[in-house]
Every structure is written in C-alpha cells, then in structure tokens.
C-alpha positions as CSV (number, residue, x, y, z in Angstrom):
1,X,9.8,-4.6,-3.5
2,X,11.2,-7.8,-5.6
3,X,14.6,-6.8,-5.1
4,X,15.5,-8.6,-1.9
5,X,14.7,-12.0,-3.3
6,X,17.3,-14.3,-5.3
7,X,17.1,-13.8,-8.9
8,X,16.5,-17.5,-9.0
9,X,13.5,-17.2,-6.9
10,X,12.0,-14.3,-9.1
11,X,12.0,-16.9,-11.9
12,X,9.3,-19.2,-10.1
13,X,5.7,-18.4,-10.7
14,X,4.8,-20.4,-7.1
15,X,7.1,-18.1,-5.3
16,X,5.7,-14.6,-7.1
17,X,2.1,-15.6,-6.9
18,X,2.4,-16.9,-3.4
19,X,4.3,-13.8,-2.2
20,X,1.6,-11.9,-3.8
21,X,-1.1,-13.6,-2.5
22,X,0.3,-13.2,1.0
23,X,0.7,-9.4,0.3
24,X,-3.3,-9.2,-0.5
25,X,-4.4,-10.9,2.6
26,X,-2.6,-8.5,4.8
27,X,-3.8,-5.7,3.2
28,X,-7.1,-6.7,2.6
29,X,-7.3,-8.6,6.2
30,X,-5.9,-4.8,7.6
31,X,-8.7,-2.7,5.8
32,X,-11.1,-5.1,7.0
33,X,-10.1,-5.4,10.7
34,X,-12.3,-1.7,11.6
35,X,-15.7,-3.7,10.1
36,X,-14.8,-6.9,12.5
37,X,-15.1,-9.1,9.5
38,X,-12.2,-11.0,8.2
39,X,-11.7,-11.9,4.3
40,X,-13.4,-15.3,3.6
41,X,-16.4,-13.2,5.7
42,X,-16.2,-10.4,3.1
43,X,-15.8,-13.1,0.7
44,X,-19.1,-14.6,2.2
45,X,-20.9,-11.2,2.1
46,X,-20.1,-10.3,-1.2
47,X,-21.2,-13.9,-3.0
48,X,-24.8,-13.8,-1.4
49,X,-24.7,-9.9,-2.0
50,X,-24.2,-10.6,-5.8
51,X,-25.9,-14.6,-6.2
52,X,-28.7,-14.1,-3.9
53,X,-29.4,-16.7,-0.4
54,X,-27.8,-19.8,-0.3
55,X,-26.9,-22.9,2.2
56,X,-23.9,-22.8,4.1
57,X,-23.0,-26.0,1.4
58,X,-23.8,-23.9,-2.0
59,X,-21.6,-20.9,-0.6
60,X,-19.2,-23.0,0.8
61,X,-18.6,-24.2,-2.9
62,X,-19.2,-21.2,-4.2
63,X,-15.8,-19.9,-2.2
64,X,-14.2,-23.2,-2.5
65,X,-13.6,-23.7,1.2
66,X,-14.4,-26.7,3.3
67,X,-16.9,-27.8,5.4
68,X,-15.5,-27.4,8.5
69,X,-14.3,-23.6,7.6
70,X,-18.0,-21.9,6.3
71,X,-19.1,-23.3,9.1
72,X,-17.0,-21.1,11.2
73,X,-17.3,-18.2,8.9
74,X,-20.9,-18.5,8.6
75,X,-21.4,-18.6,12.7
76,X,-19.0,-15.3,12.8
77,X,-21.6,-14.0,10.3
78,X,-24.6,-14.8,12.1
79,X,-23.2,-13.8,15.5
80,X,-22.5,-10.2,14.3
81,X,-26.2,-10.2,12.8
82,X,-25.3,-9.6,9.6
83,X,-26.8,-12.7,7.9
84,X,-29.9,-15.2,8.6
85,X,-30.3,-18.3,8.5
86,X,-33.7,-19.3,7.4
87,X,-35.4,-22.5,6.2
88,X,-35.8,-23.1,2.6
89,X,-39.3,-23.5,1.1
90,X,-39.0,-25.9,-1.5
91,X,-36.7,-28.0,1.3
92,X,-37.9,-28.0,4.9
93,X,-34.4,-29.4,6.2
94,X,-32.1,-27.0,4.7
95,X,-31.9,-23.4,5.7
96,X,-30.7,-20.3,2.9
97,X,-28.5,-17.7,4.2
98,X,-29.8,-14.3,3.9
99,X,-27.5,-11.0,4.0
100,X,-29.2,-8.6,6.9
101,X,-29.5,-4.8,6.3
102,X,-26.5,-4.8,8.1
103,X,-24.6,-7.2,5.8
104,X,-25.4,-5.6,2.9
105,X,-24.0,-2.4,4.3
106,X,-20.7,-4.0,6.1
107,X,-20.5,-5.5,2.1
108,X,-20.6,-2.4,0.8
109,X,-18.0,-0.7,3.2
110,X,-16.2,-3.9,2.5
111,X,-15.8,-3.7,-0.9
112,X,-14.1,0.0,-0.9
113,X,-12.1,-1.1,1.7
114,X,-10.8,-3.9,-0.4
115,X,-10.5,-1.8,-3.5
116,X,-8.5,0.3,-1.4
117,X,-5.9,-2.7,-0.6
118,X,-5.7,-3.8,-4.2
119,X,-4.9,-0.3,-5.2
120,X,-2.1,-0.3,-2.8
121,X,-1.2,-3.7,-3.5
122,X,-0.5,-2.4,-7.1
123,X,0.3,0.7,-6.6
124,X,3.5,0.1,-9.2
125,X,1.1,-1.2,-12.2
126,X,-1.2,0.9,-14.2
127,X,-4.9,0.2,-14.8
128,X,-3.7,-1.5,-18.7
129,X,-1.2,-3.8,-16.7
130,X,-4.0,-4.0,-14.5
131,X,-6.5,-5.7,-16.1
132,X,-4.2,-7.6,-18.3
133,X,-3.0,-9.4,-14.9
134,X,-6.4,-9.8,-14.0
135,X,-7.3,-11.5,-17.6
136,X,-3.9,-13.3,-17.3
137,X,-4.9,-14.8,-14.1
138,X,-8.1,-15.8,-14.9
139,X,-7.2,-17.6,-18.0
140,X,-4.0,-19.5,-16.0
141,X,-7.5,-20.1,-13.5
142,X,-8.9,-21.7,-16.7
143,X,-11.8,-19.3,-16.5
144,X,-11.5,-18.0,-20.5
C-alpha cells in the first residue's frame, strides 16, 4: 500500500498519520452510508450511548468539534429520530440530548460496521501490533 509514495515522504509521521486517517474515513464513512448516518453522527451516537444525555455544547466538546458543526450533526440526528432533545431539570434553558430506541440500535449496527472498516483498514497488522498502535497513539494523544 506504502509503496507508491517517496521514501522521503514515508519518513514523515504527518504524511503517514494523515494518509491513514483519510483511509479510516472512507472506510468507516462507506460502512456507514447503508444506516444514513455519517461518522461524527456515529461518533455522536456512540458518546451519549456510552456517557449518558448531554447538551449539544457538552457533546460537542466531548467530540471536539465546533459549534457550528454539532449543530448540524445534532439536527441530522434529530431529523432521522434517533435522538431527543429535551429540557434539563436542574436548568430550564438548556435541553440534554437523549439517544431514541432507534439510536441506540443504529449505534449498535454502527459500531460493527466500524469494526468492520478498522479490520480492513488493518488488515496487514496483527491484533499485538494492533493494540500497540492503539497504545502508541494514545500516548503521542497524551492520554497515558
């Protein structure tokens, strides 16, 4: 797969990482397409699957996208029904998002689906150099 590129190219983290990362949003975008959600919207389903409801601000950080862009995925969301939007109790002004009975189910088809692009992704590595990438990358993400 890494043979077309210049050696010198091959050298650069950016370049590898970014290739990479390209790589996984096709494939994960492509499994995805059939359940007419897109990533950040699996993303989205899978962070108020696993943290429980939020506002569109909280999950928006959570994701680490802007304003402007939960909005958007949040309305895509609540046009297809699969969360809620409804007000907070201990703050009448905000509203938590809620994942429907049919969020949590387009998560869960989701989540194979995206396991299914990862494996193909990295098809070439074994589950040891597996996980080590994944411990690798979350220590270069300063997260241990």
């Amino acid at each position: 797969m890494a043979s077309g590129f210049p050696p010198s190219l091959l050298n650069r983290f950016s370049f590898l990482l970014g290739k990479l990362y390209f790589q996984a949003l096709d494939a994960e975008a492509d499994e995805l397409s059939s359940l007419n959600v897109n990533v950040k919207q699996q993303a989205a389903l899978t962070v108020l699957s696993e943290e429980g409801p939020m506002t569109q601000q909280e999950l928006g950080h959570r994701l680490g996208i802007d304003r402007t862009t939960i909005v958007n995925v949040v309305d895509g969301l609540d046009d297809r029904g699969l969360v809620e939007r409804r007000r907070s109790p201990t703050d009448r002004r905000a509203y938590l998002l809620t994942l429907t009975p049919p969020g949590r189910d387009t998560r869960k088809q989701g989540r194979r689906r995206v396991a299914a692009a990862e494996e193909r992704l990295l098809d070439e590595l074994d589950e040891p150099d597996r996980a080590l990438l994944r411990r690798l990358l979350v220590r270069a993400l300063g997260g241990g």
